[in-house]
C-alpha positions as CSV (number, residue, x, y, z in Angstrom):
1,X,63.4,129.0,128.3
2,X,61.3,126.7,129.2
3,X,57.4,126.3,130.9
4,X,56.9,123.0,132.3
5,X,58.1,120.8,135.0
6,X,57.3,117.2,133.9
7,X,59.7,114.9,136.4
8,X,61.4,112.3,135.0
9,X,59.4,109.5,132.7
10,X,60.6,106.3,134.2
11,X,61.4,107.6,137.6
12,X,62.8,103.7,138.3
13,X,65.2,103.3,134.9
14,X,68.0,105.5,136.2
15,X,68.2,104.1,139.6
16,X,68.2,100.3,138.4
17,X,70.4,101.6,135.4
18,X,73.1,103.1,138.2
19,X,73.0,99.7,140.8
20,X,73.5,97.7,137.9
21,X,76.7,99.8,137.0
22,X,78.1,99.5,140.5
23,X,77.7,96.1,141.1
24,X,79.5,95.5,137.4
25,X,82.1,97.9,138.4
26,X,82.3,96.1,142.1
27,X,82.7,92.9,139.8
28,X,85.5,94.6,137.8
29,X,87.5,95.7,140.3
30,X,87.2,91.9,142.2
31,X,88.0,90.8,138.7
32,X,90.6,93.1,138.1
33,X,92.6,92.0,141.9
34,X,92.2,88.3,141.6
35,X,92.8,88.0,138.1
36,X,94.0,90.3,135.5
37,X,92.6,93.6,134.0
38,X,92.2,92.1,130.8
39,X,89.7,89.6,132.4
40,X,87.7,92.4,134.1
41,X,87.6,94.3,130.3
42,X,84.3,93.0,130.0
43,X,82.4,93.9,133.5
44,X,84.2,97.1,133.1
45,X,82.6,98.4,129.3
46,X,79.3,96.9,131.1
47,X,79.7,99.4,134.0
48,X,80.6,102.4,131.8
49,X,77.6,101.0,129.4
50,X,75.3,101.5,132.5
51,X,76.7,104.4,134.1
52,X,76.1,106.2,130.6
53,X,72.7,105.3,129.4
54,X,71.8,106.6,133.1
55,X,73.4,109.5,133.2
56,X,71.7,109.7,129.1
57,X,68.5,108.6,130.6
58,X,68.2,111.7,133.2
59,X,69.5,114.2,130.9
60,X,67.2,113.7,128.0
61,X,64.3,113.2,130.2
62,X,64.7,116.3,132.1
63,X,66.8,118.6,129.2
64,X,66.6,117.3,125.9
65,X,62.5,117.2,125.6
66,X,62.8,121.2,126.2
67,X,65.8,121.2,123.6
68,X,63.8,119.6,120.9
């Protein structure tokens, strides 16, 4: 398949990428006890927004350079 072994570009983007999704999902759920879930809607499409583009972040830096 494939001949090299090039680590990951930004070795630092996925792990601030993933703390800042858990501290906006820890936000979400606080939001989500004291107040309502509609009020934590916003911190919640953050963490999702986070958890994604990290979980994008590793596979197209370690897969999807091969692909293309």
């Amino acid at each position: 398949m494939h001949k090299g072994e090039y680590g990951y570009d930004a070795p630092y983007a996925p792990v601030i990428f993933g703390v800042v999704a858990a501290v906006t999902g820890f936000a979400a759920a606080m939001e989500s006890l004291h107040l309502s879930a509609r009020a934590a809607a916003p911190m919640t499409f953050c963490c999702v927004w986070f958890l994604a583009s990290a979980c994008s972040f590793c596979y197209t830096t370690r897969r999807g350079k091969f692909l293309e």
